[in-house]
VMD Tcl script that draws the C-alpha trace (Angstrom):
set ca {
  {24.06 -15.61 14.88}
  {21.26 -16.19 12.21}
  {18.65 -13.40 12.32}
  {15.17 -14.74 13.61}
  {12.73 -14.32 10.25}
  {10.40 -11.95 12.67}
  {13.00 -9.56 12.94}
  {13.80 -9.42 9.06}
  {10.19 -9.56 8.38}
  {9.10 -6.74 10.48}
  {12.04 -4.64 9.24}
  {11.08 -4.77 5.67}
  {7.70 -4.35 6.22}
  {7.83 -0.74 7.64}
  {11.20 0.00 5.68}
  {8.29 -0.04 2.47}
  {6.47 1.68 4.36}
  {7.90 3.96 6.19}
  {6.83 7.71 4.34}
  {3.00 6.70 4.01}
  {3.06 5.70 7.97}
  {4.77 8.90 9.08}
  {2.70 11.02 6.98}
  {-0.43 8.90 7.94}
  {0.21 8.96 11.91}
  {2.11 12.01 12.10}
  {-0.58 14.07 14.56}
  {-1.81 10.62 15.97}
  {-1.85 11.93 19.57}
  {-3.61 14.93 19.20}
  {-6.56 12.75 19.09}
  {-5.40 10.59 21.73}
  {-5.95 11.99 25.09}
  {-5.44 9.05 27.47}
  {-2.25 8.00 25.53}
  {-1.45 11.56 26.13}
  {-2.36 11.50 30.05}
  {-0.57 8.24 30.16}
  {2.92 9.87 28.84}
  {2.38 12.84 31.10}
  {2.52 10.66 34.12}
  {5.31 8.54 33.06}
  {7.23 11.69 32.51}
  {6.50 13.07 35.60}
  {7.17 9.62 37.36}
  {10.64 9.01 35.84}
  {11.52 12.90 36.94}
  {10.82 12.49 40.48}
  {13.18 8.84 40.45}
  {16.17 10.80 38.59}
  {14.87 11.88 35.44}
  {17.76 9.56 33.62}
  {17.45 9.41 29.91}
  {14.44 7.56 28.23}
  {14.27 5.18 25.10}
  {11.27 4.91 22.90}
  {11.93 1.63 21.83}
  {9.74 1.07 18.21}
  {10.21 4.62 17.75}
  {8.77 4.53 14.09}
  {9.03 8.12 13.13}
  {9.22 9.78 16.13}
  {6.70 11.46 17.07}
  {6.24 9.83 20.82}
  {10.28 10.75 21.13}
  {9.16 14.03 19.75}
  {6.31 14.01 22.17}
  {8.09 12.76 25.18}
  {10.90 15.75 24.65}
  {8.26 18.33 24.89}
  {7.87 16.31 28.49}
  {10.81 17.38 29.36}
  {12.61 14.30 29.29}
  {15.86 13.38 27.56}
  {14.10 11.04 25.01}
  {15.80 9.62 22.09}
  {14.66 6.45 19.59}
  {15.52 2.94 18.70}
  {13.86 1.46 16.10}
  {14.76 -1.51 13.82}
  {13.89 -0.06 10.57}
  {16.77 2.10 9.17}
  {13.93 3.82 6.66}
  {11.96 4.56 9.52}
  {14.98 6.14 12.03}
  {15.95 7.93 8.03}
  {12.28 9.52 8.19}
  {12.61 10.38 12.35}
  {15.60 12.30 11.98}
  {14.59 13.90 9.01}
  {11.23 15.13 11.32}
  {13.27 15.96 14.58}
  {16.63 16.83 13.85}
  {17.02 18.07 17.11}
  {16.98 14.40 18.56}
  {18.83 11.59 17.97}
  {17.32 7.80 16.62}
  {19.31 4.95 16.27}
  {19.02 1.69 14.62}
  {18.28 -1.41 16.93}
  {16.47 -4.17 18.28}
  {14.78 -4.65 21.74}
  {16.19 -8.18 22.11}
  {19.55 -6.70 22.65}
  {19.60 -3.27 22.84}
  {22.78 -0.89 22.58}
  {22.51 0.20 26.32}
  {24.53 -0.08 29.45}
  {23.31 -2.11 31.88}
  {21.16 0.74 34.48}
  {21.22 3.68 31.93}
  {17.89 4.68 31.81}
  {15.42 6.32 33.71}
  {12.47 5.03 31.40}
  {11.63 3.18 28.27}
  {8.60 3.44 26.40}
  {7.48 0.91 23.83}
  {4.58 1.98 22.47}
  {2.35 -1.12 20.23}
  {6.24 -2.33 19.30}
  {5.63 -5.44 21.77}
  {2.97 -5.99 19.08}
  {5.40 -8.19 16.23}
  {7.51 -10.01 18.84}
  {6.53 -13.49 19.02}
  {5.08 -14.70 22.83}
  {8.39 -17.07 23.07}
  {10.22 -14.02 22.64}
  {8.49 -11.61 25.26}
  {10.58 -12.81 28.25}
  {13.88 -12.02 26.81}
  {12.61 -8.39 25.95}
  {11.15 -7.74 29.41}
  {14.56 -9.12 30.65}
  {16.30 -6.46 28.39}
  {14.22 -3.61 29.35}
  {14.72 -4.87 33.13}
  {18.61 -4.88 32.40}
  {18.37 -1.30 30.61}
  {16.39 0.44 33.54}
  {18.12 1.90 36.71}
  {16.53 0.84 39.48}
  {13.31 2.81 40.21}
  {13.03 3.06 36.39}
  {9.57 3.48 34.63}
  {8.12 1.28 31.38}
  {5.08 2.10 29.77}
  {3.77 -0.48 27.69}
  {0.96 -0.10 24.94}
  {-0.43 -2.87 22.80}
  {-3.68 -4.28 21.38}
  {-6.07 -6.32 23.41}
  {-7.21 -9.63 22.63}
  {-6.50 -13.39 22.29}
  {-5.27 -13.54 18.48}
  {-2.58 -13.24 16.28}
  {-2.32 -12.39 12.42}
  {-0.47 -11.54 9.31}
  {-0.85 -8.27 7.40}
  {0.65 -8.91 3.44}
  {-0.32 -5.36 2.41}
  {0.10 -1.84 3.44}
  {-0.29 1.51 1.73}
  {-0.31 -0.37 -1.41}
  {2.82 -2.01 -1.00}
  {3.85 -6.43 -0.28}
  {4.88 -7.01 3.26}
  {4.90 -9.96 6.15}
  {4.24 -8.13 9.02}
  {2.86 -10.43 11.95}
  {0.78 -9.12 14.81}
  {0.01 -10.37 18.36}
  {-3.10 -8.82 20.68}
  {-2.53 -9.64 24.06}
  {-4.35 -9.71 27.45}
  {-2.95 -7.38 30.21}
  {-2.70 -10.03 33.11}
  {-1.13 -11.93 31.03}
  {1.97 -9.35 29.81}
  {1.92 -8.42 33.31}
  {2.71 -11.78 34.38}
  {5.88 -12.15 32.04}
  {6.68 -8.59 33.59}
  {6.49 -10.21 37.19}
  {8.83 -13.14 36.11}
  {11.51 -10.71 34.70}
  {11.42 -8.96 38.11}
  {9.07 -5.76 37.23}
  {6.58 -4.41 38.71}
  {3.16 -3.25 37.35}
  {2.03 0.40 38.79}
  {-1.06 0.84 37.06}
  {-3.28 -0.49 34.36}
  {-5.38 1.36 32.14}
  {-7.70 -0.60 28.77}
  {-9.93 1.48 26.72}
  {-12.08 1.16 23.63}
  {-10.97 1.78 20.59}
  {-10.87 5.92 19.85}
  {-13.66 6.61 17.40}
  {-12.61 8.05 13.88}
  {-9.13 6.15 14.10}
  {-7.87 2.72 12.68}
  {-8.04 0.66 15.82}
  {-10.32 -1.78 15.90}
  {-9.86 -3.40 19.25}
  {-9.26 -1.99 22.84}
  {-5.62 -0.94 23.70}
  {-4.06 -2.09 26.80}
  {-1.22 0.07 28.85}
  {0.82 -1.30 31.19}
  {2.91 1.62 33.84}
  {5.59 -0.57 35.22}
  {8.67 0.25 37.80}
  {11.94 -1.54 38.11}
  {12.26 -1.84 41.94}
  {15.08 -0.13 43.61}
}
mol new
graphics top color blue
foreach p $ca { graphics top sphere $p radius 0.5 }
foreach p [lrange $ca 0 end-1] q [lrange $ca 1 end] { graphics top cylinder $p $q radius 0.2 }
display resetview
């Protein structure tokens, strides 16, 4: 099966990037507090259903895998950049990253207590969103957890440089009734919702938009 361009596109986008982001967004949380409040309770909720193992799907470098560890949880990455899973395991040798896509990932079918996918939801097309949220729905056990982060807003874009460096690296901002919708339809079902402005002295430049979601069982 042909590759869609998206998927090649994204890849070599943060495979030339891949050092610069890591070293840029390394302590990113630390100034974070409600992404941070926002993984505690995830962690705690997919302990009390089982505490099965969790994927950060869009790991980047790791450090929400990294993060989510310290949580307690068995946490390991997926992410479709080989450079970037290269620089992850070179950080956290002490977990294990893997090289994949969230349109058909590597899992059994009801293997995990929880995936993540933090502002990864971000480069897949809006065509494309139901077969993710079916995958993720597929992945989960039941009484699973998914916490969703992403940009708010109506548009889409294109960013052709980065650190210095060519890329095609498409972006979608998205409104949270909406992506909860599409989680409804893929038989999911949205816990809580949280949007906030953007943190002051960061890059964002719109509000953010989580999404705390359960696979029924």
């Amino acid at each position: 099966m042909t590759e869609p361009d998206f998927l090649r596109d994204t890849r070599a986008s943060y495979d030339a990037v891949a050092a610069d982001y890591a070293a840029l967004f390394h302590d990113e949380l630390a100034s974070k507090p409600l992404d941070r409040a926002m993984l505690a309770a995830f962690a705690e909720l997919v302990k009390a259903a089982g505490g099965g193992p969790v994927a950060d799907v869009g790991s980047g470098p790791g450090r929400v895998t990294a993060h989510l560890d310290g949580l307690g949880l068995t946490a390991f990455g997926v992410d479709l950049s080989p450079e970037m899973v290269a620089v992850a395991r070179a950080a956290h040798p002490g977990l294990r990253f893997e090289e994949g896509s969230m349109l058909a990932l590597d899992l059994d079918d009801g293997s995990l207590g929880g995936v993540v996918a933090m502002y990864s939801i971000i480069h897949i097309p809006d065509e494309r969103l139901p077969e993710v949220f079916a995958e993720f729905h597929r992945v989960l056990a039941p009484g699973g957890h998914l916490l969703l982060v992403f940009q708010v807003g109506d548009e889409s874009g294109r960013r052709t440089e980065g650190f210095g460096r060519p890329m095609s690296l498409v972006f979608h901002r998205r409104q949270p009734d909406r992506v909860a919708e599409l989680l409804a339809k893929a038989g999911l079902e949205v816990r809580a919702r949280l949007v906030r402005e953007p943190e002051v002295g960061t890059v964002e430049k719109t509000p953010q938009g989580y999404l705390l979601v359960r696979k029924p069982g």
